[in-house]
PyMOL Python script that loads the backbone (N, CA, C, O; Angstrom):
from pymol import cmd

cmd.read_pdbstr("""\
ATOM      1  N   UNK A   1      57.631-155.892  -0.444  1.00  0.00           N
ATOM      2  CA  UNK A   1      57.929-157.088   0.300  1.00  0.00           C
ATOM      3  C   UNK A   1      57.693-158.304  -0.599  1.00  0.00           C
ATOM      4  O   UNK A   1      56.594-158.328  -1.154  1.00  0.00           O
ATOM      5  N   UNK A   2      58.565-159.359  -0.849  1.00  0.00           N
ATOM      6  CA  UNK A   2      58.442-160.263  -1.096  1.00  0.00           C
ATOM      7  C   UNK A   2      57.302-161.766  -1.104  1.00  0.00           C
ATOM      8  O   UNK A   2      57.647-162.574  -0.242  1.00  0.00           O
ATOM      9  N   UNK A   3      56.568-162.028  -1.591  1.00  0.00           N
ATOM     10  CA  UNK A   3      55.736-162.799  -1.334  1.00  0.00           C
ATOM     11  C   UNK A   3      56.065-163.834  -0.823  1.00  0.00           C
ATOM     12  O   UNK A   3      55.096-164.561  -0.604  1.00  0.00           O
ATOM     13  N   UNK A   4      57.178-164.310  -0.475  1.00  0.00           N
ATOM     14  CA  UNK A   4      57.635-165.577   0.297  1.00  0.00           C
ATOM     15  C   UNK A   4      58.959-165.119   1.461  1.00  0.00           C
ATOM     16  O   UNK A   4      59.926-165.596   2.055  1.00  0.00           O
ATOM     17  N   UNK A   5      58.425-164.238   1.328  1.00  0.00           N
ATOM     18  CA  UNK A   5      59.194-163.574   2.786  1.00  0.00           C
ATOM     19  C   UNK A   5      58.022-163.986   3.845  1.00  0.00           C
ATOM     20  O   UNK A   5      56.847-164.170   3.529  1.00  0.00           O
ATOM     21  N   UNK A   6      58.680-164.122   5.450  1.00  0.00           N
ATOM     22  CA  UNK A   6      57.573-164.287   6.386  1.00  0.00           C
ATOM     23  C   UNK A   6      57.807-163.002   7.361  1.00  0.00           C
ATOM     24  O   UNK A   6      58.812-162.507   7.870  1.00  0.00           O
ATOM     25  N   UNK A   7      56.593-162.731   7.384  1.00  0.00           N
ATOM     26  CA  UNK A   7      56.100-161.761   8.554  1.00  0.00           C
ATOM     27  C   UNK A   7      56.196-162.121   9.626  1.00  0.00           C
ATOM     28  O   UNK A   7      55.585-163.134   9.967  1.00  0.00           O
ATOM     29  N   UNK A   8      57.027-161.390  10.565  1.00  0.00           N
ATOM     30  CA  UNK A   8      57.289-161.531  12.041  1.00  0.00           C
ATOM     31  C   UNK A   8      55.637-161.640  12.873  1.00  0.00           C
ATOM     32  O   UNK A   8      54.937-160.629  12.816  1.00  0.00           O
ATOM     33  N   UNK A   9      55.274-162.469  13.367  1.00  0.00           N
ATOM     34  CA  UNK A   9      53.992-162.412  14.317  1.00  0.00           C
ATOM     35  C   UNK A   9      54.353-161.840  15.441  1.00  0.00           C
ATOM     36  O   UNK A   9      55.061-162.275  16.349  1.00  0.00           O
ATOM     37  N   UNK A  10      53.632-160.487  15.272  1.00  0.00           N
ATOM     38  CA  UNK A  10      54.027-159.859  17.000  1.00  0.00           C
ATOM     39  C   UNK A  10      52.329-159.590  17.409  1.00  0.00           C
ATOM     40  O   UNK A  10      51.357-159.916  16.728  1.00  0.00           O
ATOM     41  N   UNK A  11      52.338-158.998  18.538  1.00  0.00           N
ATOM     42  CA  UNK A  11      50.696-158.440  19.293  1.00  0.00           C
ATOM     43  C   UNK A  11      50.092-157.626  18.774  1.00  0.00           C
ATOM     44  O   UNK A  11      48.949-157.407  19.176  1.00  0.00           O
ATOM     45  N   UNK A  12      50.815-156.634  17.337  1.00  0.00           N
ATOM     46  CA  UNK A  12      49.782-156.426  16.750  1.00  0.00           C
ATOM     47  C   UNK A  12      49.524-156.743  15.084  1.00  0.00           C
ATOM     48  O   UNK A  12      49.039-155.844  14.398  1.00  0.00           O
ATOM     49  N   UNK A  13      49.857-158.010  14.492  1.00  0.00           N
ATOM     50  CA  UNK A  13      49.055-158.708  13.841  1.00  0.00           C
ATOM     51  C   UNK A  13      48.365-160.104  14.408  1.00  0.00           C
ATOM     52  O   UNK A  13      47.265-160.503  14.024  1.00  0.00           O
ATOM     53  N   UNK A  14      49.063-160.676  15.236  1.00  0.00           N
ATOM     54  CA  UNK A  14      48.768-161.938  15.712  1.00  0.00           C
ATOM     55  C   UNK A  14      46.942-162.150  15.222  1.00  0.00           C
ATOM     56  O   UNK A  14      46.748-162.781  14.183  1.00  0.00           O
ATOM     57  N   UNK A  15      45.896-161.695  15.874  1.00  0.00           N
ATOM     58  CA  UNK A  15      44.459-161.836  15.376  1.00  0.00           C
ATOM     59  C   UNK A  15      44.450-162.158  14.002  1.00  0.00           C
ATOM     60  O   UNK A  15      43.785-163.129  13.641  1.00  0.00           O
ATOM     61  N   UNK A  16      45.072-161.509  13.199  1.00  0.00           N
ATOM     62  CA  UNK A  16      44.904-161.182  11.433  1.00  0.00           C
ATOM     63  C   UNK A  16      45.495-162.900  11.341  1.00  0.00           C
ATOM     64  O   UNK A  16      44.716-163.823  11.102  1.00  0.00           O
ATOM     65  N   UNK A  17      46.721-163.071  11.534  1.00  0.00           N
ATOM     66  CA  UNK A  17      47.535-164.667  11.020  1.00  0.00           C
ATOM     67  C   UNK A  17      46.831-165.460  11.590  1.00  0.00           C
ATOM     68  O   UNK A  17      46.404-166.341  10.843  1.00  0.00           O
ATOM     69  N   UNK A  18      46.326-165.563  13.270  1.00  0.00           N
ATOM     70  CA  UNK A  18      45.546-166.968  13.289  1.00  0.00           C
ATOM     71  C   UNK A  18      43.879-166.595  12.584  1.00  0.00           C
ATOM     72  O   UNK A  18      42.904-167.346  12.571  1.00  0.00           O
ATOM     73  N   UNK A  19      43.963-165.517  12.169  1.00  0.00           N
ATOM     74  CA  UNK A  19      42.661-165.773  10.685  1.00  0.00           C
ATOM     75  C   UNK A  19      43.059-166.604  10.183  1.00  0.00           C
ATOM     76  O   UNK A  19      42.853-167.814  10.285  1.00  0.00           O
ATOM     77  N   UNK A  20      43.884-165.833   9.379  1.00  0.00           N
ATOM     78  CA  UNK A  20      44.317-166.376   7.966  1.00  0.00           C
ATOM     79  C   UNK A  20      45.022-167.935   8.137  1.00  0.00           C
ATOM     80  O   UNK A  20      44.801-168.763   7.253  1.00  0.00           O
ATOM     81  N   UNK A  21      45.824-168.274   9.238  1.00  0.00           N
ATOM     82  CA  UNK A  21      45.396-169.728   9.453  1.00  0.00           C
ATOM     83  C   UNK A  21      44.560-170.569   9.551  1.00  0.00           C
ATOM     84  O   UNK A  21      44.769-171.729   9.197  1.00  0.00           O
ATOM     85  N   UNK A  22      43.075-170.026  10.214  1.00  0.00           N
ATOM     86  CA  UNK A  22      42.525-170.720  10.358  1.00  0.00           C
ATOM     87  C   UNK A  22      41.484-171.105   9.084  1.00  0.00           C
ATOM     88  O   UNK A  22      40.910-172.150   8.778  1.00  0.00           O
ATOM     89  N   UNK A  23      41.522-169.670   8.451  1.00  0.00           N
ATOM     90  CA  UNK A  23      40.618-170.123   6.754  1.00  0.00           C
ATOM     91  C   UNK A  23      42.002-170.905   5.766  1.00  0.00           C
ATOM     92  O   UNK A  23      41.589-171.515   4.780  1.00  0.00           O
ATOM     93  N   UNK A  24      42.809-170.911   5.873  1.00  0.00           N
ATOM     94  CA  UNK A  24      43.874-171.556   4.915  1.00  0.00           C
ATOM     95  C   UNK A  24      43.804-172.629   5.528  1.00  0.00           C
ATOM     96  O   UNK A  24      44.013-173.514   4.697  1.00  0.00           O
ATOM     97  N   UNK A  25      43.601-173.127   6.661  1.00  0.00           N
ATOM     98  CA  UNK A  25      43.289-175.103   7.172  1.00  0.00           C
ATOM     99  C   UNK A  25      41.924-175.170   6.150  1.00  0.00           C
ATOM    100  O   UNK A  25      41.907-176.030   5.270  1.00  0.00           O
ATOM    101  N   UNK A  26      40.988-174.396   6.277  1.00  0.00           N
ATOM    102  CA  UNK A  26      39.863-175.253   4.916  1.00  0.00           C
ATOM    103  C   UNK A  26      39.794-174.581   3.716  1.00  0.00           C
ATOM    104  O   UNK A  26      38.803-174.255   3.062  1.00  0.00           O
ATOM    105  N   UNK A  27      40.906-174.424   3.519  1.00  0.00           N
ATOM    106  CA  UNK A  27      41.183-173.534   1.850  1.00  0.00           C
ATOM    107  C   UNK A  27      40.754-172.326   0.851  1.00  0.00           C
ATOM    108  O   UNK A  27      40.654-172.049  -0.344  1.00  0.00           O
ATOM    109  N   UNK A  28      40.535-171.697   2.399  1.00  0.00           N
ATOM    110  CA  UNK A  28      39.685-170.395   1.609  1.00  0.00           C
ATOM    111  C   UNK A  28      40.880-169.515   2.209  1.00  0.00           C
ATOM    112  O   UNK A  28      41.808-170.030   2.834  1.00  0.00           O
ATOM    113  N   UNK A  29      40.732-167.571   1.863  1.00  0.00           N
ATOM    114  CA  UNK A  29      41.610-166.520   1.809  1.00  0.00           C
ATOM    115  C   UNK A  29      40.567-165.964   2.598  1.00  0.00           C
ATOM    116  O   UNK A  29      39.381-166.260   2.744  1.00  0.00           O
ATOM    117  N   UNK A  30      41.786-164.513   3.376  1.00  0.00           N
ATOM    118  CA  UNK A  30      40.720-163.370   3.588  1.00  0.00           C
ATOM    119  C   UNK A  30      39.547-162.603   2.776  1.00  0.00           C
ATOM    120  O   UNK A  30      38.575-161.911   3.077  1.00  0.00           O
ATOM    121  N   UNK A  31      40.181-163.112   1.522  1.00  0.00           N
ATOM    122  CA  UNK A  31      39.251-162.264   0.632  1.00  0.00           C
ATOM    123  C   UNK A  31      37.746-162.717   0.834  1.00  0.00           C
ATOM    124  O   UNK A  31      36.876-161.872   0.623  1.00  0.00           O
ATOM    125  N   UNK A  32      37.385-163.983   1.226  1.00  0.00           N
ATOM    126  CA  UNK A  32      35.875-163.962   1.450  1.00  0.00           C
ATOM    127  C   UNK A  32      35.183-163.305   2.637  1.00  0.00           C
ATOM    128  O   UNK A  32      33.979-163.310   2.892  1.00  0.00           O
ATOM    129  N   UNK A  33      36.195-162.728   3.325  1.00  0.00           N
ATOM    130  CA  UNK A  33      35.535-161.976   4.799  1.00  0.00           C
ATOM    131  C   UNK A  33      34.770-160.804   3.517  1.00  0.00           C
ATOM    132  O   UNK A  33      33.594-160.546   3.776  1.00  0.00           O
ATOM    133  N   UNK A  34      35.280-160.185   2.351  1.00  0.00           N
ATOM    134  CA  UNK A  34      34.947-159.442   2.039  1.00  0.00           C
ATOM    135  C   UNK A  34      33.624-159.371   1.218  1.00  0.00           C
ATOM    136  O   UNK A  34      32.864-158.435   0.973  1.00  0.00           O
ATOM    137  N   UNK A  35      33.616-161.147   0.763  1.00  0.00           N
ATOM    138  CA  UNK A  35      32.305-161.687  -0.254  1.00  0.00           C
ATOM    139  C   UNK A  35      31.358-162.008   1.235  1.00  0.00           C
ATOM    140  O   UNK A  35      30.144-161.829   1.136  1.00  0.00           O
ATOM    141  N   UNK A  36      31.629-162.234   1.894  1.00  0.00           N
ATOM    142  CA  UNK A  36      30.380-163.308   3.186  1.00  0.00           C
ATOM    143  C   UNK A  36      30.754-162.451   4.469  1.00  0.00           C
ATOM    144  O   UNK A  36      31.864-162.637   4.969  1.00  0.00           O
ATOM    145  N   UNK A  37      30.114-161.763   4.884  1.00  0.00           N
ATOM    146  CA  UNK A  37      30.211-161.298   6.071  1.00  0.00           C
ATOM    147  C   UNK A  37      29.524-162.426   7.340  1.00  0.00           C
ATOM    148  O   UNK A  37      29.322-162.378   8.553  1.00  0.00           O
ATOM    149  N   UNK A  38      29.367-163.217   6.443  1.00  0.00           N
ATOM    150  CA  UNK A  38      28.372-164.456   7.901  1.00  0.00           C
ATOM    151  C   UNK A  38      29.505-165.618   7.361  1.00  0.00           C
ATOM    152  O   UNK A  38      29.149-166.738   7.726  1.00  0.00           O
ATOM    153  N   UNK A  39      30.575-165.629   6.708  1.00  0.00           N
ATOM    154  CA  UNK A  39      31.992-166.346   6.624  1.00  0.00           C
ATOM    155  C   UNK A  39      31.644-167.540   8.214  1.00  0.00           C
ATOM    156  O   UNK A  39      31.032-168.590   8.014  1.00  0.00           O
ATOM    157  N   UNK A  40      32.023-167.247   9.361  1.00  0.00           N
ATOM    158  CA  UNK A  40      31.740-168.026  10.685  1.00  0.00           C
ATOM    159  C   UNK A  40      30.468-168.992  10.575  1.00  0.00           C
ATOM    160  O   UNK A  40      30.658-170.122  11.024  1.00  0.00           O
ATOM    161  N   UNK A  41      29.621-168.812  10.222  1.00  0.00           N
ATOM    162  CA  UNK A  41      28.830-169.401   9.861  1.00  0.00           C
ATOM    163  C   UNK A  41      28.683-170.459   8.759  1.00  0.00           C
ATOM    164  O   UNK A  41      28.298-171.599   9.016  1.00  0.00           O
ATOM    165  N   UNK A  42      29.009-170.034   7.494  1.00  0.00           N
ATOM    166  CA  UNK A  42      28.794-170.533   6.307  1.00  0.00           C
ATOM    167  C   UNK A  42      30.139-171.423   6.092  1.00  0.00           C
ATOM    168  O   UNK A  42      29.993-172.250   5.192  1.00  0.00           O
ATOM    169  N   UNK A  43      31.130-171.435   6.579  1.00  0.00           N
ATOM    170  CA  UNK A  43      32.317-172.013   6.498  1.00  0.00           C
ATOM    171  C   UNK A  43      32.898-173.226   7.598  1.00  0.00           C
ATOM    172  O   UNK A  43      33.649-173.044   8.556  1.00  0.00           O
ATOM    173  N   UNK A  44      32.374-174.333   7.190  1.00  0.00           N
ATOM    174  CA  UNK A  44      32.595-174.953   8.891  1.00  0.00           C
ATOM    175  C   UNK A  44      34.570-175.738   8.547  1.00  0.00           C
ATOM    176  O   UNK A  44      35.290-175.866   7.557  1.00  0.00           O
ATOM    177  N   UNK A  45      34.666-176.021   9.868  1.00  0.00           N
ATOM    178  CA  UNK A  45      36.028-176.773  10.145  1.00  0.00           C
ATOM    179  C   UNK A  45      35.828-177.888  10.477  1.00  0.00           C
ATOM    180  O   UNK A  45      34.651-177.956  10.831  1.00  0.00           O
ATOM    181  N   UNK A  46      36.387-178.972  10.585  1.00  0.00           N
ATOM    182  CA  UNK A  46      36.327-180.221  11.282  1.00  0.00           C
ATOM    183  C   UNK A  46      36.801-180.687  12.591  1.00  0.00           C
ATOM    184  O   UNK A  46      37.883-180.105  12.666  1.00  0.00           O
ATOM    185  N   UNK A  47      36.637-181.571  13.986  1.00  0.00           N
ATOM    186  CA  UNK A  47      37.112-181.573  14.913  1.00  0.00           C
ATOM    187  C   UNK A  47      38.617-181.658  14.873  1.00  0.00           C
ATOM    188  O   UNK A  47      39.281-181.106  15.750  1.00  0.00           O
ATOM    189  N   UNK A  48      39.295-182.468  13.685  1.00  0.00           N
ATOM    190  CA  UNK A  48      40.078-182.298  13.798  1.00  0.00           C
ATOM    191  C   UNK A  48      41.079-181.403  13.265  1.00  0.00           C
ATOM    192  O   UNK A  48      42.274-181.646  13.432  1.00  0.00           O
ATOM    193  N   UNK A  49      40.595-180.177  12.507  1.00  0.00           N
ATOM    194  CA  UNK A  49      41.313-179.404  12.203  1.00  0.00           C
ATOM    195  C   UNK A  49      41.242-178.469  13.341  1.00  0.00           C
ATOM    196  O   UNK A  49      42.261-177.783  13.435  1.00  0.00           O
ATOM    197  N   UNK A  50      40.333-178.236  14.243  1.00  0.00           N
ATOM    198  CA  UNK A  50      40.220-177.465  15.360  1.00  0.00           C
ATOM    199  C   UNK A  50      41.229-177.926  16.150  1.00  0.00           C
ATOM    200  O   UNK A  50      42.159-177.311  16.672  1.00  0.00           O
ATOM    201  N   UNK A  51      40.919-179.157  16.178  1.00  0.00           N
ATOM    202  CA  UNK A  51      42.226-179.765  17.067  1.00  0.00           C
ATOM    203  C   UNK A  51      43.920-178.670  16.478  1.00  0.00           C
ATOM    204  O   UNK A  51      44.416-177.789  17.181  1.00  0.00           O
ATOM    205  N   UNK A  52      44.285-178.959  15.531  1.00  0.00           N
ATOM    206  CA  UNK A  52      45.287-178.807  14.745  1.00  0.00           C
ATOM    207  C   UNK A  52      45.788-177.398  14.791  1.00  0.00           C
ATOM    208  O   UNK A  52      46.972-177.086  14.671  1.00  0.00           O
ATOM    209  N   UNK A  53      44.492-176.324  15.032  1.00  0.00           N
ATOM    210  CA  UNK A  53      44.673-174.796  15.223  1.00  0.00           C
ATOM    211  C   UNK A  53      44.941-174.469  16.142  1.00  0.00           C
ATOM    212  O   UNK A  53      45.601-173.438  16.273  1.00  0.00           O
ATOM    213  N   UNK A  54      44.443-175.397  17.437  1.00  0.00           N
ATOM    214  CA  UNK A  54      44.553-174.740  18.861  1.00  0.00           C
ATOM    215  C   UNK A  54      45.894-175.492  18.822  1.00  0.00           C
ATOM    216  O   UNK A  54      46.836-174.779  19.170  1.00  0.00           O
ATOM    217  N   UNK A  55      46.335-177.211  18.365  1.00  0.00           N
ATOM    218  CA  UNK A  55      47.503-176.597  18.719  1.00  0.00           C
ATOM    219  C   UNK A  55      48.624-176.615  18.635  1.00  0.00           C
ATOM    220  O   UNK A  55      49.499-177.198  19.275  1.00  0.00           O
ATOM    221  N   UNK A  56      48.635-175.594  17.372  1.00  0.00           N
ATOM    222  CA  UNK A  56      49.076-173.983  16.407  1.00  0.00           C
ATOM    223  C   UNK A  56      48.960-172.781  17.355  1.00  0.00           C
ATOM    224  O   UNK A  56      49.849-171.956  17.565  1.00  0.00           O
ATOM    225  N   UNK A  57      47.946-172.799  17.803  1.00  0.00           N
ATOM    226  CA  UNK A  57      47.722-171.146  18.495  1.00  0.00           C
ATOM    227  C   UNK A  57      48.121-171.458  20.231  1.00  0.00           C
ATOM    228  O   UNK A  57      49.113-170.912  20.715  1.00  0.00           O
ATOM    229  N   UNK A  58      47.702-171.896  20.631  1.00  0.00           N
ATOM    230  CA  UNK A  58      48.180-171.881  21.883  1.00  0.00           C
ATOM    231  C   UNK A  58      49.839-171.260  21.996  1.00  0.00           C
ATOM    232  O   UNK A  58      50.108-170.064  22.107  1.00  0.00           O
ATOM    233  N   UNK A  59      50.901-172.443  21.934  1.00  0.00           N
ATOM    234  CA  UNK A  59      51.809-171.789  22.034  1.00  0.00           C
ATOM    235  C   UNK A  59      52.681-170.658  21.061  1.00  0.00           C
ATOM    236  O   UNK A  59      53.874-170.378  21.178  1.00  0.00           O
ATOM    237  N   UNK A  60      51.740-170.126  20.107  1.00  0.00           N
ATOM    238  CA  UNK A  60      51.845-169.167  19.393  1.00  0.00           C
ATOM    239  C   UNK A  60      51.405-167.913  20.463  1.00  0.00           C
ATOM    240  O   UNK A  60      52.223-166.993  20.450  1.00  0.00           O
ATOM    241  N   UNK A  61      50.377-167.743  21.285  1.00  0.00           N
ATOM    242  CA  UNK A  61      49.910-166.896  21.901  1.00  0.00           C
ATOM    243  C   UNK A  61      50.862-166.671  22.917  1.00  0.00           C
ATOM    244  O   UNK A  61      51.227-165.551  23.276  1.00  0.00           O
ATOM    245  N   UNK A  62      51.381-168.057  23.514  1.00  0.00           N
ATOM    246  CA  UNK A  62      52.504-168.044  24.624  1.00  0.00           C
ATOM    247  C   UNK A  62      53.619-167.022  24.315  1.00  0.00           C
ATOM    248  O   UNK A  62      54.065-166.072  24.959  1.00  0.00           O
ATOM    249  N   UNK A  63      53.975-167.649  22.863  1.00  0.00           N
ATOM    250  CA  UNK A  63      55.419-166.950  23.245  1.00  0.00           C
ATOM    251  C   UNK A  63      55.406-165.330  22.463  1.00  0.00           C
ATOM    252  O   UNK A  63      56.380-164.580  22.394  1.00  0.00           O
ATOM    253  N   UNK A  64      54.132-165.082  21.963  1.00  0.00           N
ATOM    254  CA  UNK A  64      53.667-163.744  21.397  1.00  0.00           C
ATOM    255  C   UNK A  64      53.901-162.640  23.073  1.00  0.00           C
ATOM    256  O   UNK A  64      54.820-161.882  23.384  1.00  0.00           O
ATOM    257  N   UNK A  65      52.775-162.976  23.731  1.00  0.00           N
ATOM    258  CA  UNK A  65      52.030-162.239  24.673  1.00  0.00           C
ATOM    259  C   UNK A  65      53.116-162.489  26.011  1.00  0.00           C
ATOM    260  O   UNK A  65      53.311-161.620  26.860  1.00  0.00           O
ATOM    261  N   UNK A  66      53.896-164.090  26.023  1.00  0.00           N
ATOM    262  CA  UNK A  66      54.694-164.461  27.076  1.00  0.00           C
ATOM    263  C   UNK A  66      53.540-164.477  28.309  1.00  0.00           C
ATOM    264  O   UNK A  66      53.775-164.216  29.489  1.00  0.00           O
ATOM    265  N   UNK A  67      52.325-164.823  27.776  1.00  0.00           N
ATOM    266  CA  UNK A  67      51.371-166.014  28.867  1.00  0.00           C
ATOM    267  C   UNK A  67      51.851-167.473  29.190  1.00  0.00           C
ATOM    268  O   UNK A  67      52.791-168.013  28.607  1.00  0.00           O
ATOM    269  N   UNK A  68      51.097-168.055  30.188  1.00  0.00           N
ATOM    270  CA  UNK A  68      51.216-168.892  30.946  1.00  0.00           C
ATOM    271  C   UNK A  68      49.864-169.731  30.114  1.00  0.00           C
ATOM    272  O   UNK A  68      48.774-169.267  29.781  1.00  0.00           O
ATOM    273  N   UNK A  69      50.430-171.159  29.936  1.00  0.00           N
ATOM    274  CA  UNK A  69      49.345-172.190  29.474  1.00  0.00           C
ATOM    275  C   UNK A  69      47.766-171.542  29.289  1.00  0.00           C
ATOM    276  O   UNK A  69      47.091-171.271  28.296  1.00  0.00           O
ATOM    277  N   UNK A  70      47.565-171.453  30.553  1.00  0.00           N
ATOM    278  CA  UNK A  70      45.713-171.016  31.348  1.00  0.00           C
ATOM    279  C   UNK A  70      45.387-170.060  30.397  1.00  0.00           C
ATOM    280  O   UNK A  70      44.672-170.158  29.400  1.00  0.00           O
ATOM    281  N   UNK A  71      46.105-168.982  30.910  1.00  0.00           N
ATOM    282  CA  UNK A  71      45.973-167.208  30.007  1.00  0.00           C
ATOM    283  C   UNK A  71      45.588-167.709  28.552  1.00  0.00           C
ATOM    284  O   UNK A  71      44.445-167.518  28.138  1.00  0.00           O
ATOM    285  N   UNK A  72      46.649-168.423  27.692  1.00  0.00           N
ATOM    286  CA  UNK A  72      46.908-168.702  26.300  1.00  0.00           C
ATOM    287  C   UNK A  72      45.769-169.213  26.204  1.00  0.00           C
ATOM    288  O   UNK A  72      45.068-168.315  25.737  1.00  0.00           O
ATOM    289  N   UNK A  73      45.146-170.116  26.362  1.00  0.00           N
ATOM    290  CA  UNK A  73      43.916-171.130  25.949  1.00  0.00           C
ATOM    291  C   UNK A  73      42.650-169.896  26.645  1.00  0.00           C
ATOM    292  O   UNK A  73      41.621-169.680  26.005  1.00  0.00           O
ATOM    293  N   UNK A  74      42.799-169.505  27.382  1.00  0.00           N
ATOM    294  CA  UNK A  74      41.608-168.253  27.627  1.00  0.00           C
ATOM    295  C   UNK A  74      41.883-167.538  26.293  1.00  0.00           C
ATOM    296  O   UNK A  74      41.084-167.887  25.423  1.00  0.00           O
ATOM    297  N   UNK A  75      42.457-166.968  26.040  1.00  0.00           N
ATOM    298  CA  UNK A  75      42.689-166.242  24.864  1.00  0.00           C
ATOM    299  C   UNK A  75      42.651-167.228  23.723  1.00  0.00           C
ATOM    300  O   UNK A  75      42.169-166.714  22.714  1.00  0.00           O
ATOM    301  N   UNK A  76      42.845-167.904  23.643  1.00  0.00           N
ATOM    302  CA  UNK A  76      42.013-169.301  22.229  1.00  0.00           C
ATOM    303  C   UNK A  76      40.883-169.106  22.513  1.00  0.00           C
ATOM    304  O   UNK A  76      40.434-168.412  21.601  1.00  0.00           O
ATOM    305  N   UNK A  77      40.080-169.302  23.273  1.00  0.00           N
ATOM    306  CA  UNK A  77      38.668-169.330  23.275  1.00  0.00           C
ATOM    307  C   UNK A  77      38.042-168.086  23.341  1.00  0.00           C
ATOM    308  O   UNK A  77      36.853-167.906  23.079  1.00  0.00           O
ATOM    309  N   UNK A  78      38.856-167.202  23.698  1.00  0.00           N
ATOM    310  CA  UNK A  78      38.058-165.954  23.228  1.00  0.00           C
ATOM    311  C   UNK A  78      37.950-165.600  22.001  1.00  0.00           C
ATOM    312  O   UNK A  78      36.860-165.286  21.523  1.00  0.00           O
ATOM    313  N   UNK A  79      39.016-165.601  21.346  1.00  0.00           N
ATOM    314  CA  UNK A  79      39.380-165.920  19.701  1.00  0.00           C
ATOM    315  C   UNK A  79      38.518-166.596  18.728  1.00  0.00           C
ATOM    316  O   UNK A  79      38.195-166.185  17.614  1.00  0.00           O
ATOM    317  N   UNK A  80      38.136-167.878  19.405  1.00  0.00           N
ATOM    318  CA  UNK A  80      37.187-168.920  18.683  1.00  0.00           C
ATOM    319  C   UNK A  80      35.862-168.475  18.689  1.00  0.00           C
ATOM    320  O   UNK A  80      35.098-168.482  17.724  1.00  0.00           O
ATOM    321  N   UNK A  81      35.561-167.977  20.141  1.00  0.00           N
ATOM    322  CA  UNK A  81      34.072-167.172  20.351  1.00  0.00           C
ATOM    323  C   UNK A  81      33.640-166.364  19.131  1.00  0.00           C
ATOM    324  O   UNK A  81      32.663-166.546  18.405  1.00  0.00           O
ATOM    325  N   UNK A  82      34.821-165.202  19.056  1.00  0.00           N
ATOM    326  CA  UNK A  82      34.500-164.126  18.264  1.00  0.00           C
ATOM    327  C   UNK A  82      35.127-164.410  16.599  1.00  0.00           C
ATOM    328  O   UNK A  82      34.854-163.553  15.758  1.00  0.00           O
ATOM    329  N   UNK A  83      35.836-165.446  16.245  1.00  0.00           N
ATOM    330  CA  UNK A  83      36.254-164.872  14.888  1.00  0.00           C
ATOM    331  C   UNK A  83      36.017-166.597  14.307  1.00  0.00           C
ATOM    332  O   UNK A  83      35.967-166.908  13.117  1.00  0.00           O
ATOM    333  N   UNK A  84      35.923-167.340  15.206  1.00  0.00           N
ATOM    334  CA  UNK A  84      36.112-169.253  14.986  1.00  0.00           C
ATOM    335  C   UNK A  84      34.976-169.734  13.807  1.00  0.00           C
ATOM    336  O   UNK A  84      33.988-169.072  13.491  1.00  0.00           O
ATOM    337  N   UNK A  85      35.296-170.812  13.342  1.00  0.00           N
ATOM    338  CA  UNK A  85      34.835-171.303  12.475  1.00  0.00           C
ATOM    339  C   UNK A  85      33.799-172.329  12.850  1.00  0.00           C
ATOM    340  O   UNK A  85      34.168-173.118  13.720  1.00  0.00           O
ATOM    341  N   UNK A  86      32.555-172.490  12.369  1.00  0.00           N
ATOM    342  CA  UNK A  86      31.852-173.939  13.097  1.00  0.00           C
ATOM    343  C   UNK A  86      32.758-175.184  12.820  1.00  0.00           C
ATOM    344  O   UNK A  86      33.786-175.245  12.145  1.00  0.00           O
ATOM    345  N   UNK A  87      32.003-176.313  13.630  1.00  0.00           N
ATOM    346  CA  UNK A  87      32.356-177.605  13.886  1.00  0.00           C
ATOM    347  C   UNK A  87      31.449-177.984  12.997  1.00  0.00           C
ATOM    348  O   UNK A  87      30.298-177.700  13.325  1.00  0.00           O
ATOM    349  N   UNK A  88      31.603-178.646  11.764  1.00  0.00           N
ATOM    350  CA  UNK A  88      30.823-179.727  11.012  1.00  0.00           C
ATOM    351  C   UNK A  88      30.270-180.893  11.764  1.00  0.00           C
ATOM    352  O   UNK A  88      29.097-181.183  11.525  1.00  0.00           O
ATOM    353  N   UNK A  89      30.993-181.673  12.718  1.00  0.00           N
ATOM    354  CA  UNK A  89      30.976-182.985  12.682  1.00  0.00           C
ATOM    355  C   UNK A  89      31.453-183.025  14.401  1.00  0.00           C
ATOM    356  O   UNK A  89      31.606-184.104  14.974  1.00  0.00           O
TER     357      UNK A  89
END
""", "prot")
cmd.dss("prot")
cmd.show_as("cartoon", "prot")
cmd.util.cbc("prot")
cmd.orient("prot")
């Protein structure tokens, strides 16, 4: 596969890309999940890049899953719970 080819986001990578979105908003790769297992911790985001992901992901989740607003943002925050980056500021 081409390195500038894009990968279709379906339900089962979706988790993996809004990773890798959300460490490519503060300029890091997956590869440090593999150096820092406390990555969530040690890596913070800013309010407004949080801003900027959710919303990225929201209607990414919509038209993935074909949820309704509510559902989608439940599923952002479950997302953020378990894989999210801190708030610096």
């Amino acid at each position: 596969m081409e390195k500038n080819e894009k990968i279709k986001v379906n339900r089962e990578n979706i988790a993996k890309h809004l990773l890798e979105y959300q460490l490519s908003m503060v300029g890091k790769t997956m590869l440090i999940l593999i150096d820092d297992p406390y990555y969530k911790f040690n890596i913070t985001m800013t309010r407004g890049q949080l801003a900027q992901f959710k919303e990225y992901s929201i209607p990414l989740l919509q038209k993935v899953f074909h949820f309704n607003k509510k559902k989608a943002e439940d599923t952002f925050a479950f997302f953020r719970k378990e894989f999210g980056l801190r708030i610096k500021n």
